[in-house]
C-alpha positions as CSV (number, residue, x, y, z in Angstrom):
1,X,-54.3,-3.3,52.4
2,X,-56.4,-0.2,51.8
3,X,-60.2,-1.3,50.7
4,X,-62.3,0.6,48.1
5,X,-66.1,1.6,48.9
6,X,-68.3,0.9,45.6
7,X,-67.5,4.2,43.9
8,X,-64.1,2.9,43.8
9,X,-62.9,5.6,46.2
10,X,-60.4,4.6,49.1
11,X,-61.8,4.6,52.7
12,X,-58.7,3.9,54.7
13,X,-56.9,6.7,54.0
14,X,-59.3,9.5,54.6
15,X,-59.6,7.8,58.3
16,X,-56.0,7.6,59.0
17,X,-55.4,11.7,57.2
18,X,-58.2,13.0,59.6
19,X,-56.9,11.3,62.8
20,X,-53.7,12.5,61.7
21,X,-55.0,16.0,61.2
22,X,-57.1,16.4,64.4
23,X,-54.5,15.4,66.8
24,X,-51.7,18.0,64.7
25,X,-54.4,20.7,65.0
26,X,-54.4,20.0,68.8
27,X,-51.0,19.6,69.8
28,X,-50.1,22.7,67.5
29,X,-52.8,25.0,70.0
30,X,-51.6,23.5,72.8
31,X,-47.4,23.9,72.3
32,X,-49.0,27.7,70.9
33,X,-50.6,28.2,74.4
34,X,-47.5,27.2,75.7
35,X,-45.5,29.7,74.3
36,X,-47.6,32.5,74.8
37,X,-47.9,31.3,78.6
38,X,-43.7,31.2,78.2
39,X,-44.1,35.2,76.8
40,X,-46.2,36.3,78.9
41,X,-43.8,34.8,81.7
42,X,-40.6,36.4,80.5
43,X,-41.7,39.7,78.8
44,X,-40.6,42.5,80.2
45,X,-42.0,45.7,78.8
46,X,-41.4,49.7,80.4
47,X,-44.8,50.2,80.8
48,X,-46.0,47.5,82.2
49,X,-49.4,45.3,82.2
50,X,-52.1,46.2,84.6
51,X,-52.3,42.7,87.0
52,X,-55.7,42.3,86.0
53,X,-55.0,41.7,82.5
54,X,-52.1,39.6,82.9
55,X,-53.9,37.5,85.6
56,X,-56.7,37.2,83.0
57,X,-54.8,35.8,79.9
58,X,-53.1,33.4,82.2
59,X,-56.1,32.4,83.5
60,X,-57.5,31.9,79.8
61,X,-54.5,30.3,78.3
62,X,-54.5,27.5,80.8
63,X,-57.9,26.4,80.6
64,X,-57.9,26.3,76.9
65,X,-54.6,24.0,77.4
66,X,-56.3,22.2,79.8
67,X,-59.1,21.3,76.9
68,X,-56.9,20.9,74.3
69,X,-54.5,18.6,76.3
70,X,-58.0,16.2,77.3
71,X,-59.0,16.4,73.6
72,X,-55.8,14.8,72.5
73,X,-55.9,12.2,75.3
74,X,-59.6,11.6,74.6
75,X,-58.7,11.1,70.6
76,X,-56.0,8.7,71.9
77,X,-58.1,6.7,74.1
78,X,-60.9,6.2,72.2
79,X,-59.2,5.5,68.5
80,X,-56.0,3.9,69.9
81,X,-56.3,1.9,73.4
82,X,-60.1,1.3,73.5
83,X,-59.5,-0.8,69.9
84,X,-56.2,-2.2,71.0
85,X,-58.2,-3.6,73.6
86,X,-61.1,-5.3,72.5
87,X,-59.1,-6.6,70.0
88,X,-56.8,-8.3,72.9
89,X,-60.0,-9.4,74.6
90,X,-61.3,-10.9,70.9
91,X,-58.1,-12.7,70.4
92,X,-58.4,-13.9,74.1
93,X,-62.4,-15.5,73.2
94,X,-60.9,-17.0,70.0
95,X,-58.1,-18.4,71.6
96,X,-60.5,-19.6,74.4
97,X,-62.8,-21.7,71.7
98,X,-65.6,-18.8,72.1
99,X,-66.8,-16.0,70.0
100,X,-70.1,-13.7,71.2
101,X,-69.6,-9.6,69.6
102,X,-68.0,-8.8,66.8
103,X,-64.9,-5.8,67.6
104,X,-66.5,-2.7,68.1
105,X,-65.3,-0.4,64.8
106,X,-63.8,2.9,65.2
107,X,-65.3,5.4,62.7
108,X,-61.9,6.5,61.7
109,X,-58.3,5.7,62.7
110,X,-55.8,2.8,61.8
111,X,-57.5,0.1,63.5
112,X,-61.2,0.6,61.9
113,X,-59.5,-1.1,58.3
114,X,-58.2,-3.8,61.2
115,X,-61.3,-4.2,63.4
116,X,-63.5,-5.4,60.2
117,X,-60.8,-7.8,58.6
118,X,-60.6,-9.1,62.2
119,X,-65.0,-9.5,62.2
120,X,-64.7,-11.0,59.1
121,X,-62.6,-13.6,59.9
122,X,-64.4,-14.3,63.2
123,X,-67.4,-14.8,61.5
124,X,-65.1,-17.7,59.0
125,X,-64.3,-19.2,62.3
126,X,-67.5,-19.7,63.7
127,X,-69.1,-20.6,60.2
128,X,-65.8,-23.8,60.4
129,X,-66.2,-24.7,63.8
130,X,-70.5,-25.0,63.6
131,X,-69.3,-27.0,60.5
132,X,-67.2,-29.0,62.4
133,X,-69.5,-29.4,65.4
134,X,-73.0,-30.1,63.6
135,X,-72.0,-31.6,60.6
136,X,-71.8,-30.8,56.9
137,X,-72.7,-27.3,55.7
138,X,-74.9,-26.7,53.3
139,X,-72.5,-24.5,51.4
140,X,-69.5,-26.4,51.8
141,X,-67.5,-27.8,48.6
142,X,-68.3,-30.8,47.9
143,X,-65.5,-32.3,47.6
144,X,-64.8,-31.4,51.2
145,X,-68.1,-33.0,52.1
146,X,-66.9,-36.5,50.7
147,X,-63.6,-36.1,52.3
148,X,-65.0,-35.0,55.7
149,X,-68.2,-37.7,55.3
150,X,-65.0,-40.7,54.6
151,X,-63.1,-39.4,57.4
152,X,-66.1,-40.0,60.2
153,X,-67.4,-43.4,58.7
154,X,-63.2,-44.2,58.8
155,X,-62.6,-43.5,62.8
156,X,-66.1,-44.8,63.4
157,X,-65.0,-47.8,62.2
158,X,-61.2,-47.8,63.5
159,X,-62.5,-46.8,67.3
160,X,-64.7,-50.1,67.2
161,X,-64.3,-53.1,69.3
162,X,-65.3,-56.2,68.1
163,X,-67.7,-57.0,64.7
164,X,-70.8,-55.9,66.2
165,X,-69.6,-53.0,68.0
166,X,-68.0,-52.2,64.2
167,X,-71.6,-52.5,62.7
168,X,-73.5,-50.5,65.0
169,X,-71.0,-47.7,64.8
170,X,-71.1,-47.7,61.0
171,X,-74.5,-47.5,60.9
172,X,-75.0,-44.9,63.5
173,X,-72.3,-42.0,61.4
174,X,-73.3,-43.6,58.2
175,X,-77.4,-42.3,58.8
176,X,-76.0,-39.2,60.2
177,X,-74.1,-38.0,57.2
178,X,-76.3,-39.3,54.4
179,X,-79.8,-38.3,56.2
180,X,-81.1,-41.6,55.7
181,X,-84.7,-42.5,57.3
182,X,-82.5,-46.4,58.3
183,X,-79.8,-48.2,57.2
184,X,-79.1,-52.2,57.2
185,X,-75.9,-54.3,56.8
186,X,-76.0,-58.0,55.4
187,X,-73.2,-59.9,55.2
188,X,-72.4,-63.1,53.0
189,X,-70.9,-66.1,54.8
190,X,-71.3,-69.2,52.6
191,X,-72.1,-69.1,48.5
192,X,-76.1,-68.0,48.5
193,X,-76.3,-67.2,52.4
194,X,-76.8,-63.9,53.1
195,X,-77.1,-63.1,57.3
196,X,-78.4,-59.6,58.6
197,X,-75.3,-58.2,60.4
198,X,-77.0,-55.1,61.2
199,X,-80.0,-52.6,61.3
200,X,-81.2,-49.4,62.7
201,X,-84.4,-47.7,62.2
202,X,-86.3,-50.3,60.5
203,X,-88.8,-52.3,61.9
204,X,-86.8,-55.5,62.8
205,X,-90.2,-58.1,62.1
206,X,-89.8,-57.2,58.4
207,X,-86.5,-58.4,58.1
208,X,-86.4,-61.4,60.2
209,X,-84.6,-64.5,59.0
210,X,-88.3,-66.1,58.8
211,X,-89.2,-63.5,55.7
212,X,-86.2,-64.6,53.6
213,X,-88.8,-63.3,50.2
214,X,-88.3,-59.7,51.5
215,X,-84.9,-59.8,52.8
216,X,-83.4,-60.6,49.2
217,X,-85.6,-58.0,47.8
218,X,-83.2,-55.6,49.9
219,X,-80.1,-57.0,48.5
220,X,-80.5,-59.2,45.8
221,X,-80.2,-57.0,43.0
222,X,-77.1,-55.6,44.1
223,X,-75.7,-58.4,45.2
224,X,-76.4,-60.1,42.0
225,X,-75.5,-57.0,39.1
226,X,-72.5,-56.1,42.1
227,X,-72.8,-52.3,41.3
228,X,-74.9,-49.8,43.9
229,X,-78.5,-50.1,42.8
230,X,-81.4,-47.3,43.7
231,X,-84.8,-47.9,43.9
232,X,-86.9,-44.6,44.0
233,X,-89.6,-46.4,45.9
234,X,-90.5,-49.3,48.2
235,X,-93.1,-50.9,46.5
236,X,-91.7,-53.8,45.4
237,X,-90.6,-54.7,48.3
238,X,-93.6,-53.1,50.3
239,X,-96.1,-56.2,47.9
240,X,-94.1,-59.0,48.6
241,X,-93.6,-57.8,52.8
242,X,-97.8,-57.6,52.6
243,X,-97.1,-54.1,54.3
244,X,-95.4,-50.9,54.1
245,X,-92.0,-50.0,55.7
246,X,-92.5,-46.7,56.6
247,X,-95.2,-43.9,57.4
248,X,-94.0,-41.6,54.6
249,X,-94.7,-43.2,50.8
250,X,-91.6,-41.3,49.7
251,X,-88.8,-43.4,51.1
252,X,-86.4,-45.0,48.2
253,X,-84.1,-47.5,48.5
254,X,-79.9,-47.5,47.9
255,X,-78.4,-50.7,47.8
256,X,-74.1,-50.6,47.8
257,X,-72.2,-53.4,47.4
258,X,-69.3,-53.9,49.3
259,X,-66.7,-55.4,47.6
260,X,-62.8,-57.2,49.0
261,X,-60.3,-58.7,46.7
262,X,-63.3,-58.8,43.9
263,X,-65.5,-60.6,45.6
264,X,-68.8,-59.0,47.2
265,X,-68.9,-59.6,50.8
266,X,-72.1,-57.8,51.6
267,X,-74.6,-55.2,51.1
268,X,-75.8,-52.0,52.5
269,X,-79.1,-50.3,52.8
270,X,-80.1,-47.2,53.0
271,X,-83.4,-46.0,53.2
272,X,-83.5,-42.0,52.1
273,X,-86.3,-39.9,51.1
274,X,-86.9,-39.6,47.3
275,X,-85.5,-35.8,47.6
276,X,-82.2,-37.2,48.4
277,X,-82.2,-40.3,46.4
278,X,-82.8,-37.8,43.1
279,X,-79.2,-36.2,44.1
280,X,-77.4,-39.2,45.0
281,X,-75.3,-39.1,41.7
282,X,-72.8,-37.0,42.8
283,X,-72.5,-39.2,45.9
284,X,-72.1,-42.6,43.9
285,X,-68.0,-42.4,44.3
286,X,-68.0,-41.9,47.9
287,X,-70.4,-44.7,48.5
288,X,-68.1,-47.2,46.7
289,X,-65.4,-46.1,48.9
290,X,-67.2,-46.2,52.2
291,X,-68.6,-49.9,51.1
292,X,-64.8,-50.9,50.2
293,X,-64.0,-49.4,53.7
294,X,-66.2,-51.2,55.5
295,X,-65.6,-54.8,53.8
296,X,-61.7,-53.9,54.5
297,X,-62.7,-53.6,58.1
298,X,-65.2,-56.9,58.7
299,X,-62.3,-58.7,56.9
300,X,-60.4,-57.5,59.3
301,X,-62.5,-58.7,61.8
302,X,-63.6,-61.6,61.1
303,X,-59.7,-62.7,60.5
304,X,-59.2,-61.5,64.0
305,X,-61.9,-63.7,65.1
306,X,-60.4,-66.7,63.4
307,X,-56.8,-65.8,65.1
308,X,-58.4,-65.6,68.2
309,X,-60.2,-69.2,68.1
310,X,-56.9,-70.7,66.6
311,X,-55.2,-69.5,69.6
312,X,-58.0,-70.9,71.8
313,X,-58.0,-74.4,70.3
314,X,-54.1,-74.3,70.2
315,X,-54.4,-73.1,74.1
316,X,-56.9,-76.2,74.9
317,X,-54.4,-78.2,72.9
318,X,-52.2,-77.3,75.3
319,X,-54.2,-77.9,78.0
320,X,-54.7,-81.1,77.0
321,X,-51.4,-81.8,77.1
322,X,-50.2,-80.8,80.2
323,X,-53.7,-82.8,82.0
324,X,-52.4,-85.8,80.1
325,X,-48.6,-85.5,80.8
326,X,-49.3,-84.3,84.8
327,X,-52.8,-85.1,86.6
328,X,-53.7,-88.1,83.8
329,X,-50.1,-89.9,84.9
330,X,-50.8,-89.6,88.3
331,X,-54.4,-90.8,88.2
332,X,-53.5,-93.9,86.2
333,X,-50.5,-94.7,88.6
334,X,-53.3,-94.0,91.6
335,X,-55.7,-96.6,88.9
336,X,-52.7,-99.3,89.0
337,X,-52.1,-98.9,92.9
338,X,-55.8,-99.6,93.6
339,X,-55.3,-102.7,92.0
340,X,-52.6,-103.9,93.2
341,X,-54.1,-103.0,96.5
342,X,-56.9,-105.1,95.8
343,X,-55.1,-107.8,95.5
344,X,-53.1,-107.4,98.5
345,X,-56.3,-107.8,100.4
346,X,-57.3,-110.6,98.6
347,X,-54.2,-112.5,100.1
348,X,-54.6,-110.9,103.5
349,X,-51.0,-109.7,103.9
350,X,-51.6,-107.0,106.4
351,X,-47.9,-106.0,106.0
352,X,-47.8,-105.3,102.5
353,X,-51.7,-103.7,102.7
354,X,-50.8,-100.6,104.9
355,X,-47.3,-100.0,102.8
356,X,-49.5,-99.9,99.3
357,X,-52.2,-97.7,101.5
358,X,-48.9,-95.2,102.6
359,X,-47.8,-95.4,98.7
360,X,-51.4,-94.7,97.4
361,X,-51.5,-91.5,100.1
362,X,-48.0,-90.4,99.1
363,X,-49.3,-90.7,95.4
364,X,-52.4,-88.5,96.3
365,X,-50.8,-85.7,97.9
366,X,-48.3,-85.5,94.9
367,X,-51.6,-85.4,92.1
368,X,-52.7,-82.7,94.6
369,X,-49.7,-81.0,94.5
370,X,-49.3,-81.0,90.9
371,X,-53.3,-80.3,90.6
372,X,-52.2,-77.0,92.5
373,X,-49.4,-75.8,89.9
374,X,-51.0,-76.3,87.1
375,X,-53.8,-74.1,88.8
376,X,-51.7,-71.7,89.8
377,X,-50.0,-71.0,86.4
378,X,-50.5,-73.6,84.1
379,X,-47.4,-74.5,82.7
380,X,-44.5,-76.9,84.1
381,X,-42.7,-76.2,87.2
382,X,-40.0,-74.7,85.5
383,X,-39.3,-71.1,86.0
384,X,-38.7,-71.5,89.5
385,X,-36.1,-74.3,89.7
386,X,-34.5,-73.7,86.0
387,X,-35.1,-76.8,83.2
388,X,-32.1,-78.7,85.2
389,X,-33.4,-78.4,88.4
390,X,-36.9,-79.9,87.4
391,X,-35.7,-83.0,85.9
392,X,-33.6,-83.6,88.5
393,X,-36.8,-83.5,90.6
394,X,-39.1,-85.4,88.3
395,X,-35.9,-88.0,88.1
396,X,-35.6,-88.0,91.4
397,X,-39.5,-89.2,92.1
398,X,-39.1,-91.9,89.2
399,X,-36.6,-93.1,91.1
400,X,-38.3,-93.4,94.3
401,X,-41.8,-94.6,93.1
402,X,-40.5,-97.4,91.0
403,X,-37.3,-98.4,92.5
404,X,-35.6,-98.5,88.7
405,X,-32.2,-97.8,88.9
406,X,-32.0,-94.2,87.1
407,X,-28.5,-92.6,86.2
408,X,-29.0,-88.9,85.4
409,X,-26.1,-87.7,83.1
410,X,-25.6,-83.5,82.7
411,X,-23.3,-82.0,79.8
412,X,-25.5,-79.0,79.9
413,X,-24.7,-75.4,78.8
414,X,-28.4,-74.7,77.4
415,X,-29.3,-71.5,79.6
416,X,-30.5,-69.6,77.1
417,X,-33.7,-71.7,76.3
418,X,-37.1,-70.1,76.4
419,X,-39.6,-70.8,78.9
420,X,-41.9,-72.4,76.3
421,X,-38.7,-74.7,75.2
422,X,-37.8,-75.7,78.4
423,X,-41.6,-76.8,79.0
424,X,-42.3,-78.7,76.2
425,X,-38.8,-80.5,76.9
426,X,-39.7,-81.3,80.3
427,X,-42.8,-82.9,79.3
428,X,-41.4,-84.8,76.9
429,X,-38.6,-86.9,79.4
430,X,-41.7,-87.1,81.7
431,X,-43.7,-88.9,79.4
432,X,-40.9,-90.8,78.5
433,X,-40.3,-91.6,82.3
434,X,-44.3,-92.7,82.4
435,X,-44.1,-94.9,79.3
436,X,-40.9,-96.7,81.1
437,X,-42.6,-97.1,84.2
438,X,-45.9,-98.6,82.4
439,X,-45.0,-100.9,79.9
440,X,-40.8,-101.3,80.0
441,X,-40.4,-103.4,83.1
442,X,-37.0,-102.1,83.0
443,X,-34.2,-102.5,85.3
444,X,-32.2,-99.5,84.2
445,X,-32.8,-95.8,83.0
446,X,-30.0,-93.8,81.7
447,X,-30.9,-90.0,80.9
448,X,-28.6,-87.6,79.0
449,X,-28.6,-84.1,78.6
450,X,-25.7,-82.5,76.1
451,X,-25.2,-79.3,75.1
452,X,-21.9,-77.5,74.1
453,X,-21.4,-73.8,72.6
454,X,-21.6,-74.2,69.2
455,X,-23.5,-77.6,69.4
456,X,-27.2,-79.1,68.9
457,X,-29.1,-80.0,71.7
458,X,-29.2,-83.4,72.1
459,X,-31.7,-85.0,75.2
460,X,-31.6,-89.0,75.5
461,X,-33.9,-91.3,77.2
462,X,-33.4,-94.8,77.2
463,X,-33.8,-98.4,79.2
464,X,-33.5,-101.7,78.7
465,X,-36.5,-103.5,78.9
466,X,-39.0,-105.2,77.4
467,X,-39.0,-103.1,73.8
468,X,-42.0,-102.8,71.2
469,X,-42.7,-102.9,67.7
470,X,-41.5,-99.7,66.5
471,X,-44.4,-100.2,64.0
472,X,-47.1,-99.1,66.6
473,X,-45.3,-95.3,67.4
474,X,-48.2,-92.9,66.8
475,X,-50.9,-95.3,66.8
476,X,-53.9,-94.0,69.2
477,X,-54.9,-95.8,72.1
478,X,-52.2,-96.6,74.3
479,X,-49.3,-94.9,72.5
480,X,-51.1,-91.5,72.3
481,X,-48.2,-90.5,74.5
482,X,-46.1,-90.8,71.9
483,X,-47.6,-88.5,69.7
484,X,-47.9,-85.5,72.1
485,X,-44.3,-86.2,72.0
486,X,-43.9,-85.7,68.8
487,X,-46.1,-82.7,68.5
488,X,-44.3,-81.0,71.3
489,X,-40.7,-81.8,69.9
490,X,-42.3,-80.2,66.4
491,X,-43.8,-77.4,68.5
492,X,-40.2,-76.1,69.7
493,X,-38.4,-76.9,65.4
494,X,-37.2,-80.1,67.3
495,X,-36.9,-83.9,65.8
496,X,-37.8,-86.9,68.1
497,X,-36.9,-90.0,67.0
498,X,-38.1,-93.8,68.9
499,X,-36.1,-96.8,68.4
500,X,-37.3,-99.8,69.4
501,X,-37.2,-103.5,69.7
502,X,-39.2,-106.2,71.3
503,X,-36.6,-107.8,74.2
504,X,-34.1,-104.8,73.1
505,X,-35.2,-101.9,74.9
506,X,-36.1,-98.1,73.8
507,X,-34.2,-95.1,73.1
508,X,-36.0,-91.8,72.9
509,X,-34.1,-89.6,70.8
510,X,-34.7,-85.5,71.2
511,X,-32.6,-83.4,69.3
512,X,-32.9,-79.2,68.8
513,X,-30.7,-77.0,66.5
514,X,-28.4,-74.7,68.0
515,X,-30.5,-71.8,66.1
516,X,-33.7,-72.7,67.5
517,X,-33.5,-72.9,71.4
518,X,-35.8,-69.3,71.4
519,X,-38.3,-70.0,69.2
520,X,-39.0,-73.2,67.8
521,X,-41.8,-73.6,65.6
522,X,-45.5,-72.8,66.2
């Protein structure tokens, strides 16, 4: 679009006519030379031209082609290619993320008009990008300032890694924008206990958990009125500290709540120079947000933190667990066959002393063994051998270490169990197995496992000795196996159910739901 000078008058087109005009005033002399050189060629007169003369006009007629032909390539160059390609190179710097000189203007022609609009916006690009790179101008809207200041303290805060990696990231892009002098973060835990999460640029023996008179001076006023308070100076708090908290006397005080489901979980400090405090007004909306941000993201947080300690008591739960239903077994069988051994030499029967030595080595190398998988990957020996295959090994051991007579029945279609299932399952029938073998004095074990399409799982454990009172399931002490076996059937949505008498036996009863074999409850 043509632009006007101040008088109003267009400047474009003048340019463009006397471009225009020289290049038609040079091309017409030279296509006029050319056709006298052309006449001068063909004419053919009687009386004709001395040599001389003819030789002469030539002669002139080609050298003032000559010149005119340069002038028009000259006007070419200069006001056509010579723009064209600083503009290619400017484009080229721009495109590069650099910008030195401005396009060189032409003093007339089409691409003078396009050379400044092109300077112009160079100079908008490198105004943005020092924006961009240094922080917030001066002369931005500020509107744009609020929205670029809530966008850093927003990825500072999303790029963090744990709560105090959060805090000292805050802090850092939170003193940057607002220019304060320092900046401090407290945090409520309990009703009335307030803990410094954070500080920067303050001196840190002013606001030590020791001084608790000048730390609620900070925040208590905000805390308690729950709406962002501003204190021009530090006096107040300067008294009661018996000292002053900075070298300039001009440093105010901006207390923000922040506030999560309307409660207020904490308080920020900033410490700003009275200058900045006086225009803080305008700034009041973004520092709500920016406190709501940052209780959002220690909420966050600390409900991560909670997660992750659930899952690391649940994990030692676990842990627990699997000692008591593996290594604690075989060091209590290893306890009992001591004993016995003891006894064994009491009575000096040499015989029977070396084959309870050979069943106490046996017993050792098998607590070793089992020491070794749960080190190796902490869960039951399953995933190798299938759940099948590793009760048929655990059955087959029972068998062999106590000489019961064990029946292993399989209507078994369950292959779609989880790993986690098929643990817990196994665990349970061995700590079935290790209450039968410790207090049954049974004669017979009969295990059954029945699954059918369509059908609940259905795992059955029972032998006929000496019973108990069913009224001492889940009690602690010795029957704390019994309750891991409950929690574990509960673990995976299953029901296990105990049925016992004195003289009559027990039946250990562990049923799943067709719908639950991936899953089962946490």
């Amino acid at each position: 679009m043509p632009r006007s000078d101040t008088n109003g008058s267009r400047l474009a087109e003048p340019r463009k006519s006397t471009l225009r005009s020289r290049l038609l005033v040079r091309l017409a002399g030279l296509i006029l030379i050319l056709f006298i050189l052309g006449l001068v060629a063909l004419a053919g007169q009687p009386q004709p031209v001395p040599a001389t003369v003819r030789a002469a006009l030539t002669i002139l007629m080609l050298v003032s082609g000559t010149v005119l032909a340069y002038s028009v390539l000259s006007l070419v160059q200069h006001n056509l290619l010579d723009p064209l390609s600083s503009i290619k190179a400017w484009a080229r710097n721009i495109c590069q993320g650099m910008y030195t000189d401005p396009i060189p203007t032409p003093p007339y022609g089409p691409f003078a008009e396009l050379a400044d609009d092109l300077n112009s916006l160079g100079k908008k690009w490198q105004s943005l990008r020092k924006t961009r790179v240094g922080g917030l101008s001066d002369t931005q809207d500020p509107e744009q300032k609020s929205l670029q200041s809530l966008y850093e303290v927003v990825s500072s805060i999303n790029t963090a890694h744990g709560l105090d990696d959060l805090m000292n990231r805050f802090l850092f892009t939170l003193k940057r924008i607002t220019k304060a002098q320092a900046a401090a973060i407290w945090v409520t835990h309990l009703p009335n206990q307030v803990e410094l999460a954070a500080s920067s640029g303050i001196d840190a023996s002013l606001i030590q958990a020791d001084r608790p008179e000048t730390r609620r001076c900070l925040y208590e006023r905000a805390l308690t009125e729950g709406k962002i308070w501003i204190e021009k100076n530090l006096d107040k708090c300067e008294k009661i500290a018996g000292r002053t908290f900075f070298e300039s006397r001009s440093i105010g005080l901006v207390s923000i709540p922040m506030r999560h489901q309307g409660r207020i979980i904490g308080i920020i400090n900033l410490f700003l120079e009275s200058g900045l405090i006086e225009q803080l007004d305008s700034m009041k909306p973004l520092l709500t947000s920016i406190g709501h941000h940052l209780s959002v993201a220690i909420e966050r947080a600390r409900s991560d933190e909670q997660t992750h300690q659930h899952l690391i008591n649940d994990e030692r739960t676990r842990i627990a667990h699997e000692l008591h239903d593996s290594l604690a077994q075989s060091l209590a069988s290893l306890r009992y066959q001591v004993r016995v051994l003891d006894e064994t030499l009491h009575q000096g029967d040499e015989s029977t002393t070396w084959q309870q030595l050979e069943r106490i080595e046996n017993s050792l190398d098998e607590a070793n063994t089992e020491l070794r998988e749960l080190i190796a990957n902490f869960r039951a020996p399953v995933s190798n051998r299938g759940l099948i295959g590793a009760i048929e090994q655990t059955v087959n051991h029972f068998r062999s270490e106590t000489r019961i007579k064990t029946y292993l029945q399989k209507e078994w279609t369950g292959d779609s169990l989880s790993k986690d299932v098929e643990v817990q399952i196994l665990r349970i029938i061995q700590e079935a197995l290790w209450n039968i073998r410790k207090h049954s004095q049974a004669k017979a074990v009969r295990i059954m496992l029945r699954h059918r399409c369509n059908e609940n799982y259905h795992i059955l454990i029972e032998d006929d000795g000496v019973g108990f009172d069913g009224k001492v399931y889940g009690s602690p002490g010795e029957h704390v196996g019994l309750s891991i076996m409950r929690e574990r059937a509960l673990r995976i949505g299953g029901r296990l159910r105990v049925d016992s008498e004195p003289g009559e036996g027990t039946r250990v009863v562990l049923e799943l739901d067709e719908t639950k074999p991936e899953g089962g409850k946490a």
